[in-house]
C-alpha positions as CSV (number, residue, x, y, z in Angstrom):
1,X,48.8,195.1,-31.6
2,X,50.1,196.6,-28.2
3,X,48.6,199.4,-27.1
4,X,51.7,201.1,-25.9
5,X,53.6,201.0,-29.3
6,X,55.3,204.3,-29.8
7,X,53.4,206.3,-32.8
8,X,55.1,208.4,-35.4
9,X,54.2,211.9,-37.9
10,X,56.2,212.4,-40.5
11,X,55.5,215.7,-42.8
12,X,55.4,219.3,-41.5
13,X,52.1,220.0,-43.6
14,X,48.7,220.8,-42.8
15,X,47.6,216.8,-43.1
16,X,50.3,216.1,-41.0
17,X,49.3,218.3,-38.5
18,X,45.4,217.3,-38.8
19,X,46.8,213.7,-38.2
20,X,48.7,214.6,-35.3
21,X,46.1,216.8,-33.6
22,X,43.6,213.2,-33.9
23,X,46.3,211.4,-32.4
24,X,47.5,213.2,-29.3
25,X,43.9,212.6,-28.0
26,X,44.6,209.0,-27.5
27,X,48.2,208.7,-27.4
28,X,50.1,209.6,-24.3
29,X,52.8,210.9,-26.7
30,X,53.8,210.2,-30.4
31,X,57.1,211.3,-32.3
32,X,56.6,214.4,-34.9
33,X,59.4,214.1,-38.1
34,X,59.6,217.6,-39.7
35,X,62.4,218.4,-42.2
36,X,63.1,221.5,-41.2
37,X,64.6,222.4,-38.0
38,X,63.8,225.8,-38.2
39,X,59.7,224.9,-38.4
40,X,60.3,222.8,-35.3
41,X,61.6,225.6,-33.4
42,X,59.3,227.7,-34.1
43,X,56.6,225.5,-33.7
44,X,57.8,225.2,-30.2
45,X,58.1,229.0,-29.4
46,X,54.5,229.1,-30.6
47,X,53.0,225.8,-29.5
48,X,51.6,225.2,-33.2
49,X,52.3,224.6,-36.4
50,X,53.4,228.1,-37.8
51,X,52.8,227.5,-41.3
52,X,49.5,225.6,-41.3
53,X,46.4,224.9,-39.4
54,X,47.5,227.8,-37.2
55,X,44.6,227.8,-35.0
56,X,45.4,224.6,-33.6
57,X,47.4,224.6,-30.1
58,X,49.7,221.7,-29.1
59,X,50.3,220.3,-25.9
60,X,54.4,220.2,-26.4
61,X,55.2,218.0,-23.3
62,X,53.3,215.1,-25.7
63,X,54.9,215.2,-28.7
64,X,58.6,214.2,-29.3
65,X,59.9,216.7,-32.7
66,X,63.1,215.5,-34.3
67,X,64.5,216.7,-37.9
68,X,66.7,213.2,-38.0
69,X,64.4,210.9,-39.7
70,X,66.9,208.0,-38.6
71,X,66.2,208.8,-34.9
72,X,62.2,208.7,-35.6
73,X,62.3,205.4,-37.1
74,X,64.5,203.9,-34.3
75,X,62.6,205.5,-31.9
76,X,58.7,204.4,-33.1
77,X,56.5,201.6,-33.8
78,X,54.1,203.1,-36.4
79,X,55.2,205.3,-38.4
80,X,52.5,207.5,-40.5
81,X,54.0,209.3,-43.6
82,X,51.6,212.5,-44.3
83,X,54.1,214.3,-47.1
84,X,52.9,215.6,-50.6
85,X,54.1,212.3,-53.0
86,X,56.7,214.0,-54.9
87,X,59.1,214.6,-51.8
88,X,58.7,211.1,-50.3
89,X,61.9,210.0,-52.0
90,X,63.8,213.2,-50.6
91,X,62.5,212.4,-46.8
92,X,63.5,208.8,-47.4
93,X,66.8,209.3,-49.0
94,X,68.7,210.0,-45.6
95,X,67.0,207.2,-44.4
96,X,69.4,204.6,-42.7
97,X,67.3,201.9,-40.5
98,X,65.2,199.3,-42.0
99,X,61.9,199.6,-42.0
100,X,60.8,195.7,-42.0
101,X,59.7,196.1,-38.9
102,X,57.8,198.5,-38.7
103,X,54.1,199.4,-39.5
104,X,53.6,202.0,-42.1
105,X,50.5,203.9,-42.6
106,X,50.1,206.3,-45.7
107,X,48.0,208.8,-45.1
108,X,49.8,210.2,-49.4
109,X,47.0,211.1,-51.8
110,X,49.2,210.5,-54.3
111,X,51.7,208.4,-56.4
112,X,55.3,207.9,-56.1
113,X,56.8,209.4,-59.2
114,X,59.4,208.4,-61.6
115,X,58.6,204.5,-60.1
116,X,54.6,205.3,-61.0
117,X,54.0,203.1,-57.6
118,X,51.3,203.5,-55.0
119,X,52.9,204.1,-51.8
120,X,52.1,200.8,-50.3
121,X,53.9,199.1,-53.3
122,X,56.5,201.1,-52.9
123,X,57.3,200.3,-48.9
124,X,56.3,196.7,-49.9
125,X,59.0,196.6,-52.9
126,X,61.4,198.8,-51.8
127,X,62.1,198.6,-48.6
128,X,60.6,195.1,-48.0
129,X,57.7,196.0,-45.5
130,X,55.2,193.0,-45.1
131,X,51.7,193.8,-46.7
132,X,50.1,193.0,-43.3
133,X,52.3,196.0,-41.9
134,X,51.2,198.5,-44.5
135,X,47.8,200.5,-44.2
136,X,46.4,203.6,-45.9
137,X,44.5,206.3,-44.2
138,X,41.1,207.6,-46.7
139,X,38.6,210.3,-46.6
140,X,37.2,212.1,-47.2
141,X,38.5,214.3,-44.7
142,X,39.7,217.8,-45.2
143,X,42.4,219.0,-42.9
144,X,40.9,222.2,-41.8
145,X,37.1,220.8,-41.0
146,X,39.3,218.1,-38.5
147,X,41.2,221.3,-37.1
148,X,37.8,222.6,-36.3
149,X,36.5,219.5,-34.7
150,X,33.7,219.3,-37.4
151,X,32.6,215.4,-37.9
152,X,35.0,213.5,-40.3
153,X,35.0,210.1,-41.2
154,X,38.3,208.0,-42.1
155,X,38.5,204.7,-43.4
156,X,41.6,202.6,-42.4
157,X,42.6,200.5,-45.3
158,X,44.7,196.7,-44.5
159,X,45.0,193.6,-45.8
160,X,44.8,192.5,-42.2
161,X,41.5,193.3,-40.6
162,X,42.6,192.9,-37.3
163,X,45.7,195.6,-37.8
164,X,42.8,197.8,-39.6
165,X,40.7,197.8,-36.7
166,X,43.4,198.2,-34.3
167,X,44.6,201.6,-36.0
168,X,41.2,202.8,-36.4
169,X,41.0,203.0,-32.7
170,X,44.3,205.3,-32.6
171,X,41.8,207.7,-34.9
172,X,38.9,207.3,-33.2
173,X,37.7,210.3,-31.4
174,X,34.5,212.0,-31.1
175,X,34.6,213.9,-34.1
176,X,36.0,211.3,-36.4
177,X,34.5,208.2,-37.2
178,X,36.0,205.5,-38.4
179,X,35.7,202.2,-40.6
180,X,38.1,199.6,-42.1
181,X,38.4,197.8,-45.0
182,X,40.8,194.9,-46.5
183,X,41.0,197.1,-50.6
184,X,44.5,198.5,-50.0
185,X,44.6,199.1,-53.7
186,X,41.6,200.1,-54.6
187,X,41.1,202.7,-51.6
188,X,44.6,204.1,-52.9
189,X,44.1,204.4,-56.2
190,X,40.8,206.0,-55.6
191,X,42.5,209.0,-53.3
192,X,45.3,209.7,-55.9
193,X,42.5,209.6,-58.9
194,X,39.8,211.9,-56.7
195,X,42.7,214.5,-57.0
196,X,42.6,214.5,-61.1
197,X,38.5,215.0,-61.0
198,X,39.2,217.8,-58.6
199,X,41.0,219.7,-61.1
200,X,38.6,218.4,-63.9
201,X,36.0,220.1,-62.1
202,X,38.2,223.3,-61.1
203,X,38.8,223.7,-64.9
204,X,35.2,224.0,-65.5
205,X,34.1,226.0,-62.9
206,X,37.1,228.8,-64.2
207,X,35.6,228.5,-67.9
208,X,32.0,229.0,-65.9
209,X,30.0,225.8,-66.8
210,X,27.6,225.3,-64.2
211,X,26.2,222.7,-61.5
212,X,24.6,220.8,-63.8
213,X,27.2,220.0,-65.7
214,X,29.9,219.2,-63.2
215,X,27.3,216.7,-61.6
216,X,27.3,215.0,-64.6
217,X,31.4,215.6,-65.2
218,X,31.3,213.2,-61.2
219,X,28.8,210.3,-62.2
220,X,31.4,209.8,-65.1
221,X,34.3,210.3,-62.7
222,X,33.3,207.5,-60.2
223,X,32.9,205.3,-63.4
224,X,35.8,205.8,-64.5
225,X,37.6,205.2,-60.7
226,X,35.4,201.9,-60.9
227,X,36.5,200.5,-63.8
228,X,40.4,201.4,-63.2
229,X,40.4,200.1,-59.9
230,X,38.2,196.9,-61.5
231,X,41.3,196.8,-64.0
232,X,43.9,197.2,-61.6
233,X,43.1,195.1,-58.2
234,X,39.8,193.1,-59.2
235,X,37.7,192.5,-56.4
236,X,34.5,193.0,-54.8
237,X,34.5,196.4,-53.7
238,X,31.1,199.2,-53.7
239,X,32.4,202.2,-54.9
240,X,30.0,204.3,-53.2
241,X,31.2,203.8,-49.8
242,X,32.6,207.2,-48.5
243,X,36.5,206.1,-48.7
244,X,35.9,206.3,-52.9
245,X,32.6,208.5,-53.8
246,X,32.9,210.1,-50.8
247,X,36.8,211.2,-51.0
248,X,35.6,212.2,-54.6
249,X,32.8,214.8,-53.6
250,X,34.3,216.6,-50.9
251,X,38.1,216.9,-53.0
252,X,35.7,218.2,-56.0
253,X,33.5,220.1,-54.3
254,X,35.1,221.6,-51.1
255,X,36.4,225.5,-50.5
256,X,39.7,223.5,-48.8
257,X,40.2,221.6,-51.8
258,X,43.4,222.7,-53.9
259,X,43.2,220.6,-56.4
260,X,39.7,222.1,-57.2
261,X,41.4,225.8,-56.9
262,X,44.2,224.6,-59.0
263,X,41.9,223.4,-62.0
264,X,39.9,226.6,-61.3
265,X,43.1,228.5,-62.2
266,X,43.9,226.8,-65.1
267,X,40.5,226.8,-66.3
268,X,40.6,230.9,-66.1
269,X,43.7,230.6,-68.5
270,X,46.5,230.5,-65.7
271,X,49.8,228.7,-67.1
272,X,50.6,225.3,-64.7
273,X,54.1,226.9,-63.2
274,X,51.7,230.2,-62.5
275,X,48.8,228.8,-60.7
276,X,51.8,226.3,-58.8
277,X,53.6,229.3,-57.7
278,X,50.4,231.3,-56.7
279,X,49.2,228.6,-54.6
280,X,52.4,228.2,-52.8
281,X,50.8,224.3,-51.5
282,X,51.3,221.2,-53.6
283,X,48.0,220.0,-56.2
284,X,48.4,216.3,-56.2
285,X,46.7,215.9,-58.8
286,X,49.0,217.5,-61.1
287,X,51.5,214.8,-60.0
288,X,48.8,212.1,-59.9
289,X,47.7,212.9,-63.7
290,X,50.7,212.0,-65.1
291,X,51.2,209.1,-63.3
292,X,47.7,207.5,-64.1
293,X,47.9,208.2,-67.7
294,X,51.1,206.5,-67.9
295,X,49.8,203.5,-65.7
296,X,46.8,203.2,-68.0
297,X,48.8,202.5,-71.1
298,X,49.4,199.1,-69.9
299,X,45.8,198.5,-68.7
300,X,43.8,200.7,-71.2
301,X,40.7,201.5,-69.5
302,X,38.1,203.6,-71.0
303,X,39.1,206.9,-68.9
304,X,37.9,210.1,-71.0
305,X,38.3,212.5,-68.1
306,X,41.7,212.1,-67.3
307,X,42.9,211.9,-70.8
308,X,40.8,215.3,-71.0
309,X,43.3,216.8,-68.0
310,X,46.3,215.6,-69.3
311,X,45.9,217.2,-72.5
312,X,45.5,220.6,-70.8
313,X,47.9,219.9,-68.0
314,X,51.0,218.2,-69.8
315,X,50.5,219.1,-73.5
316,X,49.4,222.4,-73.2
317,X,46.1,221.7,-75.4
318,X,43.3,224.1,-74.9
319,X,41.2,223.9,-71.8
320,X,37.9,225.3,-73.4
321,X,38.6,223.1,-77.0
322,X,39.1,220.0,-74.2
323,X,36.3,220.2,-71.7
324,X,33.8,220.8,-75.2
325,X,35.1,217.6,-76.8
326,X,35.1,215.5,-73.3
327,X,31.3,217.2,-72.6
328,X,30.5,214.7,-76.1
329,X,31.5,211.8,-74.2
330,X,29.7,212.0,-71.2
331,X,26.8,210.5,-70.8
């Protein structure tokens, strides 16, 4: 991979931003897709993101901003898609240029809906990308900790190692660390299902069961990713490296995670619409439940925990009536 191909943000979030913050500290410049003309202006006027991550300043003479997502794909070489899942088909829908050529990175922790695709399926079906030219981005890795330079690890994921390593070094810096690893699938999966546990864990912390409990509530939950992702893609894969158990903890456990404060809300008897419109930032895992439940009716796997959420989340089913039936399956 040449080192001086041109390297591309698309999403005005605070991911986005995190992303582009690691990236202007080994590219000389990259392009910066936002939707919203208005956010780029004043993103300029203020020389950072006004909306998120506020307390991160931008050098503006390295970083090209466009609201034409035709001009960002003819103008870049890798092109790194950091947009909640449910909008991805509204960025893409104006889009014009092929993308064969390109390499795509997701750094989505979610699934496309309606198609119930992983993103890299989806660039691979849909718009006819090469699997060698698709990678995902894992955690765990909270936005805000990467704003504040604390030490984050990323894992790239490829089915080429050699393009894996070669975008890890576009990440590397030295506050985030970073590893590689050939399960595209499985590393996906595992960041859209970490999203579900979150709120399975938020739910019980707003009806006040304790530590204990949720520990137990997250041995089950990696068992659970495990055997999906075993179902799914079967391969050798440890599912304690930090791009699946890892992801998991900090998305369950984290003050930044909102998926966590979503299930919290829910848990404390806040209606789904309510707690969405309160938070005013988009809970994957809402999304993501869905689409898992619907993907496991074709490979029914033993997954308690997210039949638990859905219940609560999709058929309105009691969350205190659900959590005390799941706690009788746990083990």
């Amino acid at each position: 991979m040449s080192k001086d191909l041109q390297v591309a943000v698309i999403g005005g979030g605070s991911w986005a931003t995190a992303i582009a913050k690691i990236l202007v500290t080994n590219e000389e410049s990259i392009n910066w897709y936002m939707r919203r003309q208005e956010q780029i202006d004043e993103f300029i006027r203020l020389s950072k993101n006004p909306s998120y991550l506020t307390g991160v300043k931008f050098d503006l003479d390295r970083i090209r901003f466009t609201s034409n997502i035709n001009e960002l794909v003819r103008t870049s070489d890798i092109i790194i898609f950091a947009t909640p899942s449910p909008f991805l088909k509204q960025h893409l829908k104006k889009l014009r240029r092929k993308l064969e050529k390109k390499i795509i990175v997701s750094a989505i922790k979610g699934i496309v809906p309606d198609e119930n695709m992983i993103v890299s399926d989806y660039f691979e079906q849909v718009y006819g990308v090469a699997k060698d030219n698709i990678a995902v981005l894992a955690g765990p890795c909270h936005a805000e900790e990467v704003a504040l330079e604390r030490l984050s690890y990323l894992t790239v994921g490829c089915s080429s190692r050699e393009r894996a390593r070669n975008l890890a070094k576009k990440f590397s810096t030295p506050y985030i660390k970073t590893a590689i690893s050939d399960d595209i699938v499985g590393i996906e999966y595992s960041s859209v299902m970490k999203n579900i546990y979150a709120i399975s864990v938020g739910i019980c912390h707003g009806l006040k069961y304790g530590d204990n409990f949720q520990a137990v509530l997250l041995s089950n939950a990696i068992q659970e990713i495990n055997r999906f992702c075993n179902a799914v893609n079967p391969m050798h894969r440890d599912i304690n490296e930090s791009a699946y158990l890892g992801d998991l903890l900090v998305t369950s456990y984290s003050k930044f995670s909102r998926n966590r404060l979503f299930g919290t809300m829910i848990g404390k008897g806040y209606s789904v619409k309510t707690a969405q419109i309160e938070m005013e930032m988009i809970a994957e895992g809402y999304y993501a439940t869905k689409c898992i439940y619907e993907i496991n009716e074709k490979y029914q796997v033993n997954m308690p925990i997210v039949n638990a959420v859905y219940e609560i989340l999709y058929n309105r089913n009691s969350p205190t009536l659900e959590i005390r039936r799941l706690s009788e399956l746990l083990k």
